[in-house]
C-alpha positions as CSV (number, residue, x, y, z in Angstrom):
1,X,0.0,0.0,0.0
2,X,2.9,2.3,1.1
3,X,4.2,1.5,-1.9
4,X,1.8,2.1,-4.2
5,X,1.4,5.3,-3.0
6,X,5.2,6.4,-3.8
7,X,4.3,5.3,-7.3
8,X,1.8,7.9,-7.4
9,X,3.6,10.8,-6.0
10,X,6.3,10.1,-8.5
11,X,3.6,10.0,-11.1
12,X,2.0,13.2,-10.2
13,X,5.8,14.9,-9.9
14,X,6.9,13.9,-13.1
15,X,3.2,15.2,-14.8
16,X,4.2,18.6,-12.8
17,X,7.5,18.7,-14.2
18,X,6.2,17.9,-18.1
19,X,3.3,20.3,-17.6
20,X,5.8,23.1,-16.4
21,X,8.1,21.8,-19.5
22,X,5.8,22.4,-22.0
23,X,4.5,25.5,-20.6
24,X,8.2,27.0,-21.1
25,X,8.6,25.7,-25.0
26,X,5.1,27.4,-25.5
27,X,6.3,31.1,-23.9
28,X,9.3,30.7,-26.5
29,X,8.5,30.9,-30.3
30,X,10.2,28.2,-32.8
31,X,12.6,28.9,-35.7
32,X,9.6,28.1,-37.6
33,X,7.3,30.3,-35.6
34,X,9.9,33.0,-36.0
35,X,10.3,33.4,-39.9
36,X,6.5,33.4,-39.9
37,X,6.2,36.1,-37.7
38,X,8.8,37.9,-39.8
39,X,6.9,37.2,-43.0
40,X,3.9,38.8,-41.3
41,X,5.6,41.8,-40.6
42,X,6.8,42.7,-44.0
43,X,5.4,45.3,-45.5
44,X,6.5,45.6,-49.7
45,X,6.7,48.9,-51.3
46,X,3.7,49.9,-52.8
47,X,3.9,49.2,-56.8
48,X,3.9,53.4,-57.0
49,X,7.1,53.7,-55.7
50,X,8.4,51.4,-58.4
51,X,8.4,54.2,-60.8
52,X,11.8,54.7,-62.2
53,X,13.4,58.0,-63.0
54,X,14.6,58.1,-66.6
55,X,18.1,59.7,-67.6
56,X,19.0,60.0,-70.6
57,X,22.8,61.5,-71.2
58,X,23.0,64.6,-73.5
59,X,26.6,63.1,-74.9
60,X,25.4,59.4,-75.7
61,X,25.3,59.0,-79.3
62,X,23.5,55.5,-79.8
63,X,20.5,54.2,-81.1
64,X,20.2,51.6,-78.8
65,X,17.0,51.9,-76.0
66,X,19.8,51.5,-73.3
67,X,18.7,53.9,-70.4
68,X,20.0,55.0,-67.0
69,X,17.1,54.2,-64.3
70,X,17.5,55.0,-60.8
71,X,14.9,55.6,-57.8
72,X,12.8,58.1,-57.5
73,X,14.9,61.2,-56.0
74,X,14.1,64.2,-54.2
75,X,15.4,66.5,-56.8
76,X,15.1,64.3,-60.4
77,X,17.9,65.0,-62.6
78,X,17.2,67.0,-65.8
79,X,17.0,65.1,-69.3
80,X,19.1,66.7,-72.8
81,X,18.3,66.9,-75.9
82,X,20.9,63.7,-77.8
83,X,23.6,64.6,-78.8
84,X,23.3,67.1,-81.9
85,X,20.5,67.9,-81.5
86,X,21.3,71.9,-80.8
87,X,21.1,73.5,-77.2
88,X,20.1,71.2,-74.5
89,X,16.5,70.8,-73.3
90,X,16.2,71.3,-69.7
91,X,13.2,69.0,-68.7
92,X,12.3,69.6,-65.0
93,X,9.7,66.9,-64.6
94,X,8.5,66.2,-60.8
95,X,6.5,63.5,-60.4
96,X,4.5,64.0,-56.4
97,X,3.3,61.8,-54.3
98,X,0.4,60.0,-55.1
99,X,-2.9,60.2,-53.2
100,X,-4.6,56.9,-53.0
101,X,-8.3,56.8,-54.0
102,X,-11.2,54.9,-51.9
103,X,-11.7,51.7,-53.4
104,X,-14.3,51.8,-56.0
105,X,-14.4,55.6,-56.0
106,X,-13.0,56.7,-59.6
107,X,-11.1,60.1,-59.6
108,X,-12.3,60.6,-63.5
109,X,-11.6,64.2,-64.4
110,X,-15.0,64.6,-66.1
111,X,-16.0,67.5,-67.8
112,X,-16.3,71.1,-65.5
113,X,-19.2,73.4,-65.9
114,X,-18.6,76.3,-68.6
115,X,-20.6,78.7,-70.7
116,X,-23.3,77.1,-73.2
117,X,-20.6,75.9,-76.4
118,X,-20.6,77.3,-79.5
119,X,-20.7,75.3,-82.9
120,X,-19.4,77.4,-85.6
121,X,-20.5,77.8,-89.0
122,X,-19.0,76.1,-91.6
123,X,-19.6,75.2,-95.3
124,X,-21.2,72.4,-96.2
125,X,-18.9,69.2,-96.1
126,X,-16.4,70.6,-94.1
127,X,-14.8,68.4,-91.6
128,X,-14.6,69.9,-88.1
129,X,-11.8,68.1,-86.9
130,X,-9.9,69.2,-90.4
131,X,-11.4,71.9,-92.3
132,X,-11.3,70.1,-95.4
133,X,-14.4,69.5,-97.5
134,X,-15.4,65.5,-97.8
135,X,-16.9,64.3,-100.7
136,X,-19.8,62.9,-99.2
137,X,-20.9,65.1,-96.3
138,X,-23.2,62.3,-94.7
139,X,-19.8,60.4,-93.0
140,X,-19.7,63.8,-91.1
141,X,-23.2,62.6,-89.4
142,X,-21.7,59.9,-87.2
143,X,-19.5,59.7,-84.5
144,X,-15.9,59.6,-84.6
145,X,-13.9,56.6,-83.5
146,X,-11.0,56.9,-81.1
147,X,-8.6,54.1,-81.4
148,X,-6.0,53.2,-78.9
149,X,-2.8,52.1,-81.3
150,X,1.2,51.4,-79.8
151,X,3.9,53.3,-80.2
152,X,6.9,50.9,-78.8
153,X,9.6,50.4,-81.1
154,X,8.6,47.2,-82.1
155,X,5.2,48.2,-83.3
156,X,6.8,50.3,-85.7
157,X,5.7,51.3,-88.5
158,X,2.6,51.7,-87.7
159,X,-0.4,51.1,-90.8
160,X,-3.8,53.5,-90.9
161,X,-1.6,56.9,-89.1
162,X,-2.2,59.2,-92.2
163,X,-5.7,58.4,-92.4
164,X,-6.7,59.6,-88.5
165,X,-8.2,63.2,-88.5
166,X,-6.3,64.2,-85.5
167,X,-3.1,61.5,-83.1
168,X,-3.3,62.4,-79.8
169,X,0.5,60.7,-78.3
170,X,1.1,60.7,-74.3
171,X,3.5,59.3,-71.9
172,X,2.2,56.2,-70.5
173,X,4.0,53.8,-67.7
174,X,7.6,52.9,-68.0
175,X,8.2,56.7,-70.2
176,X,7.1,55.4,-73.4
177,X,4.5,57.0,-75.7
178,X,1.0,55.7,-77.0
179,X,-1.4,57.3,-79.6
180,X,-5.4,57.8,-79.8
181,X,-6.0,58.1,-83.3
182,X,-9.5,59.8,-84.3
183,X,-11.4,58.7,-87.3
184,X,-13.9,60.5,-88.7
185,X,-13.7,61.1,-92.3
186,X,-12.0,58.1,-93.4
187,X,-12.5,54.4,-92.1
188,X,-9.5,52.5,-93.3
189,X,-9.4,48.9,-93.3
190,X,-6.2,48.6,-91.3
191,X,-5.1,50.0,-88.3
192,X,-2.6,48.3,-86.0
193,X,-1.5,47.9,-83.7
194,X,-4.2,48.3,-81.4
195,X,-3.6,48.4,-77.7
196,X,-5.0,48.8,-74.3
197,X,-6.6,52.0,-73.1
198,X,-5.6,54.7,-70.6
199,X,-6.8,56.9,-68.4
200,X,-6.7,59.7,-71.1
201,X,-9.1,58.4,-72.8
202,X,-11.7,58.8,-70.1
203,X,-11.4,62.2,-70.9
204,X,-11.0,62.2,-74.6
205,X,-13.5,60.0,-75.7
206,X,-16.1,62.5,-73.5
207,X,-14.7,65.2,-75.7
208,X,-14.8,64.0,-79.2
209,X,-18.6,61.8,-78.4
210,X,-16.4,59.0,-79.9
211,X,-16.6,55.4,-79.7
212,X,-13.4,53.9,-78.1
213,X,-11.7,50.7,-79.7
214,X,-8.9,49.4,-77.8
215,X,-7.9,45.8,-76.5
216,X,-8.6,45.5,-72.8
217,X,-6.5,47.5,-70.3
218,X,-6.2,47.1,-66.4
219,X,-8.8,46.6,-64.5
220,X,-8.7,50.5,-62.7
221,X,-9.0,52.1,-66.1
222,X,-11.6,49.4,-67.1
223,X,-13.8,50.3,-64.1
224,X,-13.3,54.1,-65.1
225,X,-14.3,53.7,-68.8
226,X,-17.8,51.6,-67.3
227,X,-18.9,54.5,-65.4
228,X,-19.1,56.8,-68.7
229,X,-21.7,57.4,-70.7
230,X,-19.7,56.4,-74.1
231,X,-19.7,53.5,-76.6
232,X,-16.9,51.2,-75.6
233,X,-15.5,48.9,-78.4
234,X,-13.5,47.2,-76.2
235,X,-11.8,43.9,-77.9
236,X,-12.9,41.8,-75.7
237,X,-17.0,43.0,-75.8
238,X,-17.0,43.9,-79.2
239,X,-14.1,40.8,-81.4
240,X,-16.3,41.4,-84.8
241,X,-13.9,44.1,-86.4
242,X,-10.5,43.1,-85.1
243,X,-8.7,40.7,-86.5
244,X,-4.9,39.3,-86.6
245,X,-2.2,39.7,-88.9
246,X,0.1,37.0,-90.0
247,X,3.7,37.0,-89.2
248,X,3.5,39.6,-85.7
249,X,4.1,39.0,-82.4
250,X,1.5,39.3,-79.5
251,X,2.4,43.5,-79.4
252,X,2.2,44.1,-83.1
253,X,-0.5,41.5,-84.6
254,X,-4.0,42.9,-83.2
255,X,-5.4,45.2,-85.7
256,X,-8.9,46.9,-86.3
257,X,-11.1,47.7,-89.5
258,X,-12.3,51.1,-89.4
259,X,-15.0,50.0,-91.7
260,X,-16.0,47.0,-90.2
261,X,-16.5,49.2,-86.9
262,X,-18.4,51.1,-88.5
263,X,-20.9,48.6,-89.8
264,X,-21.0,46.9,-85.9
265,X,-21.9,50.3,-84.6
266,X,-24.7,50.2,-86.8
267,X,-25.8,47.0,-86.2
268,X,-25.6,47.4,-82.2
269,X,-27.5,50.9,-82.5
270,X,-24.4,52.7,-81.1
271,X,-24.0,55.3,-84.1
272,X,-25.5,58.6,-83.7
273,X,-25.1,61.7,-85.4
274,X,-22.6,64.2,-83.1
275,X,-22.2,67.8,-83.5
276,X,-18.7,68.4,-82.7
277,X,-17.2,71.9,-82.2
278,X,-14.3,71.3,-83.8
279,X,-11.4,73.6,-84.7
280,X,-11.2,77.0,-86.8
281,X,-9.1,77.0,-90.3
282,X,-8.0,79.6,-91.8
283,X,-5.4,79.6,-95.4
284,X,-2.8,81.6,-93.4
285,X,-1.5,81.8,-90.1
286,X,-2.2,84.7,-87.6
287,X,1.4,86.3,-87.0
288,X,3.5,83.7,-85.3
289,X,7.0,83.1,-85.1
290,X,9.4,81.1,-87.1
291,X,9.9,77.0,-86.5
292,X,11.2,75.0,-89.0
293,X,11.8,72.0,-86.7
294,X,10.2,71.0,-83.0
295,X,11.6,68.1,-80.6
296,X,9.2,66.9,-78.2
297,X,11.7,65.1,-75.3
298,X,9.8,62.7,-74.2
299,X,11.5,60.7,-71.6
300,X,12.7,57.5,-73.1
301,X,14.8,57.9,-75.9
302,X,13.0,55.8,-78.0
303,X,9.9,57.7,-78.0
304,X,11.6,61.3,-78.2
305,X,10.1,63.0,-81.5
306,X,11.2,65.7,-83.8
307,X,9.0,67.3,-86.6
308,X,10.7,69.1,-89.5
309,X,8.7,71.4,-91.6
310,X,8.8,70.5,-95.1
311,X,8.4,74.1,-97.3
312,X,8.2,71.8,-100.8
313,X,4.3,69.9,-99.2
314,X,3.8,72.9,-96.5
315,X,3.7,70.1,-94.0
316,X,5.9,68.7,-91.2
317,X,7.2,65.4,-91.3
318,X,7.7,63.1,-88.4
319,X,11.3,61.1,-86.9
320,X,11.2,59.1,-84.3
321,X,14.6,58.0,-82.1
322,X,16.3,59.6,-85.0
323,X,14.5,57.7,-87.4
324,X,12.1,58.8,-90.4
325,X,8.4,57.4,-89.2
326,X,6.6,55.6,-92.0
327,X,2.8,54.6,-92.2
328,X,3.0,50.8,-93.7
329,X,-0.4,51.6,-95.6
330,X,0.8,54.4,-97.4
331,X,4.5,53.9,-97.1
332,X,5.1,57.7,-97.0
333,X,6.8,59.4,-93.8
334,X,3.6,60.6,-91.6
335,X,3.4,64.2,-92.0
336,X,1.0,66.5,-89.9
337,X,-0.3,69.8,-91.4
338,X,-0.5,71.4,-87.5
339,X,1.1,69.7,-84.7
340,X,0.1,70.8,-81.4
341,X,2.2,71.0,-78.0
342,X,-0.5,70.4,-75.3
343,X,0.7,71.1,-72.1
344,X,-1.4,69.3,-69.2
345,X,-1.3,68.2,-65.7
346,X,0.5,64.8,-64.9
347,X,-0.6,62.8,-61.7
348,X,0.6,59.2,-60.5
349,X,-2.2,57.3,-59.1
350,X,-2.0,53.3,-57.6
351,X,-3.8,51.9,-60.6
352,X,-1.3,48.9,-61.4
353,X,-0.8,48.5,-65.6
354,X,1.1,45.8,-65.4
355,X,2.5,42.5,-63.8
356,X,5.9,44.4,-62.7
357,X,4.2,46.8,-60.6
358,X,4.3,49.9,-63.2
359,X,1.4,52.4,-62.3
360,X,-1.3,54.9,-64.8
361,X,-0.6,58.1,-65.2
362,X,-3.7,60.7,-65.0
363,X,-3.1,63.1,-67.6
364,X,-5.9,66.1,-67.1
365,X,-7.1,67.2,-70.5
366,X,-9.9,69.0,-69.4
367,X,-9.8,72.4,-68.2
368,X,-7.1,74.8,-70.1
369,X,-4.0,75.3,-70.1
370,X,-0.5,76.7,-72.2
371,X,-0.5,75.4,-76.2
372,X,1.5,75.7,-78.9
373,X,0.8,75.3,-82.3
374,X,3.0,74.8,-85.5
375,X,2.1,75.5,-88.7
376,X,2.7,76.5,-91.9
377,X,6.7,77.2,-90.8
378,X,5.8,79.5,-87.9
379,X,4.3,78.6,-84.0
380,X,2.0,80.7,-82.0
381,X,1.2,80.8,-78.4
382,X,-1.6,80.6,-76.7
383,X,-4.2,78.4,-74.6
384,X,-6.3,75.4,-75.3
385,X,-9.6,74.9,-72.9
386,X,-12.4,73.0,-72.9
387,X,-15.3,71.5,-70.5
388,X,-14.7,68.3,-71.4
389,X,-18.3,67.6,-73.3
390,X,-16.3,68.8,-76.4
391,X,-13.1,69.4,-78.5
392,X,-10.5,71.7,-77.0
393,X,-10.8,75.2,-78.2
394,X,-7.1,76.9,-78.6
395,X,-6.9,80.6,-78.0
396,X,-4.6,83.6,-78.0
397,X,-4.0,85.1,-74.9
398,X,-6.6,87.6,-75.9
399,X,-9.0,85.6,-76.3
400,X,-9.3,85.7,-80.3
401,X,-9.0,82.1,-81.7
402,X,-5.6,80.2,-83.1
403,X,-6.7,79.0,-86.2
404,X,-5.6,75.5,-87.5
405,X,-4.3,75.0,-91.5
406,X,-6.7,72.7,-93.4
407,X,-5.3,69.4,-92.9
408,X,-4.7,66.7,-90.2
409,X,-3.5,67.3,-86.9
410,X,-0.8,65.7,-84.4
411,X,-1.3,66.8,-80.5
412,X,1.1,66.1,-78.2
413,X,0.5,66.0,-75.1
414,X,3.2,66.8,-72.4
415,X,3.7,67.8,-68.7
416,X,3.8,71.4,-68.0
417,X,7.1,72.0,-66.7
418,X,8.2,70.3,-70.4
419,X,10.7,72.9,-72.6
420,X,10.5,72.4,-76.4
421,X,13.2,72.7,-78.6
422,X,12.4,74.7,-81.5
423,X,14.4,75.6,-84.2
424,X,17.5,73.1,-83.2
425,X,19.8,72.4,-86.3
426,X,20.2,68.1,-85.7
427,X,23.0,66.6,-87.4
428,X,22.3,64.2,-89.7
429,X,23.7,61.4,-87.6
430,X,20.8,62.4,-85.1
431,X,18.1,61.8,-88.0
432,X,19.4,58.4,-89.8
């Protein structure tokens, strides 16, 4: 008996002594338990701050895309024109913090309340968006169509360019360009390649009453397109008029027919007749001073532009990276009878384009702001505004109109603090 019950002290000893073990391992976290708590903790840099700062040397003579990227720095170093391209152009392009938007909330600069707008007169046939008189005034009568196409080196050359009424081109994630092509007087059959769409053309599809053909884009810009009151001829609604061309790779091969479009707006009951402002033509410019050549610097070297006015077609012609820029359908050098330096707000948002992380940039095209337009040889200064229900309006600072030459128009849009080269004599190293 005595013995029994030394069994079951010891029994109820050693039970102290495991529970008192046990209770020690649990107050002191495993390797395991360690590297998860770790994990937890981590907090990775949101995709915004990912944006790289682009510098591109003013002495680098190649025509390679090779570029200098670094962080995002307090004070962003200043980009040059390349070499020989005439005195340097000092870029001073500050990119701010971004302010995050509630979730589901879309920050769409839509249009801002203005005085009643004013339609002008015009001759019958004459194209708004050109000035030019169309042989068959009823094309007029529909909507235009705005279609997103690339503008990465390997897209190039590009086929339909010429036959757009007005190219919009603005900076998009990683400091390349894209274009918005607007077609309203001629519906070519091929026009590639298509891409996705931005956060521009939330704002310029309001103003031109177009319908918007692109192929997909993220899902923030999606969401903002699906809370506007437009036609969307997204690629993946609408497949009917795009099609694929033999021999490209996934960024060149999509491409749309104007025409085709056309015929599925109809069908769906999307075409409607749209009164559009337009612009105001005139056979001469309005004083003005001279500029024979204009390089837009847009920040990766293969997207920086340069327009040379051609006396011999009264046009400019287009280079790109040093390179003549060819439209496959026509294969001519695009030419532009006004090109147009639209200076506009630039604002980094959290919507994530891509799978590295890269984020949209909110260009404001609505409102007003400083313009410069070439044509004809000479460039005058003024402003462009608009509510954002219609096409921009540009002005002298007196108020009295700019008034385009009769012809197509390039627009590029750049940020504010963005200095034009005008009149730069390039080698012709810079231009082969």
């Amino acid at each position: 008996m005595v013995l029994r019950q030394r069994w079951i002290g010891w029994g109820v000893a050693l039970l102290i002594v495991w529970i008192s073990i046990m209770m020690v391992t649990a107050c002191s976290p495993s390797s395991w338990q360690e590297m998860s708590a770790k994990v937890a903790t981590f907090t990775p840099t949101p995709a915004w701050k990912s944006s790289p700062t682009l510098v591109v040397a003013a002495s680098e003579a190649t025509a390679s895309d090779e570029v200098m990227i670094s962080p995002l720095a307090e004070t962003p170093k200043s980009m040059n024109a390349p070499a020989g391209m005439g005195t340097p152009v000092v870029v001073t392009y500050r990119t701010p913090e971004p302010t995050r938007t509630p979730t589901r909330t879309p920050t769409v600069a839509g249009p801002t309340p203005t005085a009643t707008v004013v339609i002008p007169e015009r001759p019958e046939g004459e194209n708004p968006l050109t000035g030019l008189i169309v042989s068959d005034p009823s094309k007029l009568k529909r909507r235009p169509i705005a279609v997103r196409v690339g503008n990465d080196p390997i897209t190039r050359p590009q086929a339909g360019l010429m036959s757009a009424d007005v190219v919009y081109e603005e900076i998009v994630e990683w400091w390349v360009t894209r274009f918005t092509a607007i077609y309203l007087s001629e519906d070519p059959q091929v026009v590639a390649p298509i891409r996705s769409a931005r956060l521009i053309n939330t704002q310029l599809t309001m103003q031109y009453q177009a319908a918007l053909a692109s192929s997909g884009g993220s899902d923030g810009v999606r969401w903002e397109l699906s809370q506007l009151p437009i036609v969307n001829l997204d690629e993946y609604f609408y497949p009917q008029p795009y099609f694929y061309r033999k021999n490209e790779g996934w960024q060149t091969r999509l491409a749309l027919d104007v025409s085709a479009a056309r015929e599925l707006l109809a069908k769906k009951n999307m075409e409607a007749p749209v009164v559009l402002r337009g612009f105001i033509f005139s056979d001469a410019p309005i004083g003005g001073q001279k500029a024979e050549t204009v390089f837009i610097p847009y920040p990766r070297r293969t997207s920086q532009t340069l327009w040379r006015y051609d006396a011999a077609s009264e046009r400019y012609l287009r280079w790109v990276a040093g390179e003549p820029l060819f439209d496959s359908t026509t294969q001519k050098q695009v030419s532009a009878a006004n090109v147009i330096v639209y200076y506009a707000s630039h604002e980094p948002t959290d919507i994530v384009e891509d799978s590295k992380g890269a984020t949209s940039i909110r260009i404001i095209v609505n409102g007003e702001g400083r313009v410069q337009v070439f044509r004809d040889g000479v460039v005058m200064e003024g402003l462009w505004r608009t509510d954002g229900t219609q096409t921009p309006e540009f002005i002298f600072p007196n108020g009295e109109p700019i008034p385009l030459k009769r012809g197509n128009s390039w627009i590029e849009v750049v940020p504010p603090e963005y200095q034009i080269l005008v009149n730069a004599t390039p080698t012709p190293a810079a231009n082969q």
